[in-house]
C-alpha positions as CSV (number, residue, x, y, z in Angstrom):
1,X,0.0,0.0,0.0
2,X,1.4,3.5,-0.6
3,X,1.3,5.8,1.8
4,X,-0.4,9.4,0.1
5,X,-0.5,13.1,0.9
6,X,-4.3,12.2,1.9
7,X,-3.2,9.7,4.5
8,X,-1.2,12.2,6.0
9,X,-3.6,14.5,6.1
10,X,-6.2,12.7,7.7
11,X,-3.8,11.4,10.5
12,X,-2.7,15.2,11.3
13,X,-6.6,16.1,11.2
14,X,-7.1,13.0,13.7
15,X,-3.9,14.2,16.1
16,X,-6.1,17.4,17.2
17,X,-7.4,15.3,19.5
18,X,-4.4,13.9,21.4
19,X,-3.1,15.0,24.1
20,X,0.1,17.2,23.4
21,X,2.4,15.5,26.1
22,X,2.4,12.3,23.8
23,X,1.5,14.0,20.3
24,X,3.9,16.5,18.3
25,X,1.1,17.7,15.8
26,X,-1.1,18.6,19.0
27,X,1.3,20.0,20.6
28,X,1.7,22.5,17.0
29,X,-1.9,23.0,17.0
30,X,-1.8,24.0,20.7
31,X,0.7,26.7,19.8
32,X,-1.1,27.8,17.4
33,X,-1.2,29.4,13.5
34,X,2.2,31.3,14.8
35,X,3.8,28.8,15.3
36,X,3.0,26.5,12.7
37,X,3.7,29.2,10.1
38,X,7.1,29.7,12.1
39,X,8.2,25.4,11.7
40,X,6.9,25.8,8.1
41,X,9.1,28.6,7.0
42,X,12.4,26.8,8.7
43,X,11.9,23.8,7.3
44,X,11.3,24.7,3.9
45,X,14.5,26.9,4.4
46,X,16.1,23.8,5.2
47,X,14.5,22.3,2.2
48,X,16.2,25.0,0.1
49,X,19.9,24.8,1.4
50,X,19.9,20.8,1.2
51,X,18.9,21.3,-2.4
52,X,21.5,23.8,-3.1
53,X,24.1,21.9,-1.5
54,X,22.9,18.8,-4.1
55,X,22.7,16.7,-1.1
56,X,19.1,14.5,-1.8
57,X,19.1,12.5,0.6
58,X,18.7,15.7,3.3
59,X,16.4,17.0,0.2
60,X,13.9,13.9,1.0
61,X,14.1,14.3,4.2
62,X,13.4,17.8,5.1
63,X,11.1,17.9,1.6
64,X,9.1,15.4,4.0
65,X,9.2,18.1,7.1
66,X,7.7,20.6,4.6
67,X,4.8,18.4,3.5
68,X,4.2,17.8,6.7
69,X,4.1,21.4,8.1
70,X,2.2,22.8,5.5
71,X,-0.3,20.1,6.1
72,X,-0.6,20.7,9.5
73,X,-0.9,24.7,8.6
74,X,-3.6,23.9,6.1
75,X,-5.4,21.6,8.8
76,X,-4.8,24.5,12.0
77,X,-6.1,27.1,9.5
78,X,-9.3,24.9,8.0
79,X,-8.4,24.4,4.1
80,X,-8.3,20.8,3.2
81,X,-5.8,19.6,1.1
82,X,-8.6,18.6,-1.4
83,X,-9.1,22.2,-2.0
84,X,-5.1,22.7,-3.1
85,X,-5.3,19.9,-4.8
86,X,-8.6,21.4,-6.8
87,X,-6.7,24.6,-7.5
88,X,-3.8,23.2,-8.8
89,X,-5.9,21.3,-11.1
90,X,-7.9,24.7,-11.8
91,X,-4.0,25.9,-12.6
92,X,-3.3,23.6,-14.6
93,X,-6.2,24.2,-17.5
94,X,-3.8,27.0,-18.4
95,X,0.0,27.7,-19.3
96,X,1.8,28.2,-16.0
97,X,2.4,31.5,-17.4
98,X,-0.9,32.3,-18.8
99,X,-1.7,31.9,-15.2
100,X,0.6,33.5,-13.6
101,X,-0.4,36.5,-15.6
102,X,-4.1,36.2,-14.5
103,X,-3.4,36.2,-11.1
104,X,-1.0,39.1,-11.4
105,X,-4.1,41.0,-13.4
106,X,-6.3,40.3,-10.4
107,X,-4.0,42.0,-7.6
C-alpha cells in the first residue's frame, strides 16, 4: 500500500485530539497558527539549502518536514488539502504562465 498526501492528512486532522504530552502535531496546534507558520518557513528553508548543496538525501528528508508542516498549517487554519489539490488542477487548465499573468491581473 502506498502511503499518500491524503493519508497524512487525515492522520494530522485525527492528532487534534491527542493530548500534546504524547502527540507532536497537537502540541503545534496548541501553539497555534504562529507557530505553525514559524516550523513551516524553517523547514522549507532547510529544504532549500539541502537542495543547493545537491545533497538529496537531506532533500527527501526535510522535503518530508515541509509536507508535513504545511499540512498541518492547512489543517490549523481549515483548508483541506482537497481544496489545493482542486486549484492546482484549476492551474493547470492553463500555461503556467498564462496563469501567472491572471493572477497578477487580479491583484
Amino acid at each position: 500500500m502506498t502511503f499518500t498526501l491524503d493519508d497524512l492528512a487525515a492522520l494530522i486532522k485525527s492528532r487534534r485530539a491527542d493530548d500534546a504530552s504524547t502527540s507532536y502535531t497537537k502540541s503545534l496546534f496548541d501553539a497555534g497558527v504562529p507557530r505553525i507558520s514559524k516550523k513551516f518557513g524553517e523547514e522549507a528553508f532547510e529544504a532549500v539549502i539541502a537542495a543547493m548543496e545537491g545533497d538529496n538525501k537531506s532533500l527527501t528528508s526535510e522535503a518530508a518536514d515541509v509536507l508535513y508542516h504545511l499540512l498541518v498549517l492547512l489543517e490549523a487554519r481549515d483548508v483541506a488539502l482537497s481544496e489545493v489539490l482542486a486549484e492546482l488542477g484549476r492551474r493547470t487548465a492553463q500555461s503556467g504562465l498564462a496563469e501567472k499573468a491572471s493572477r497578477g491581473a487580479a491583484q
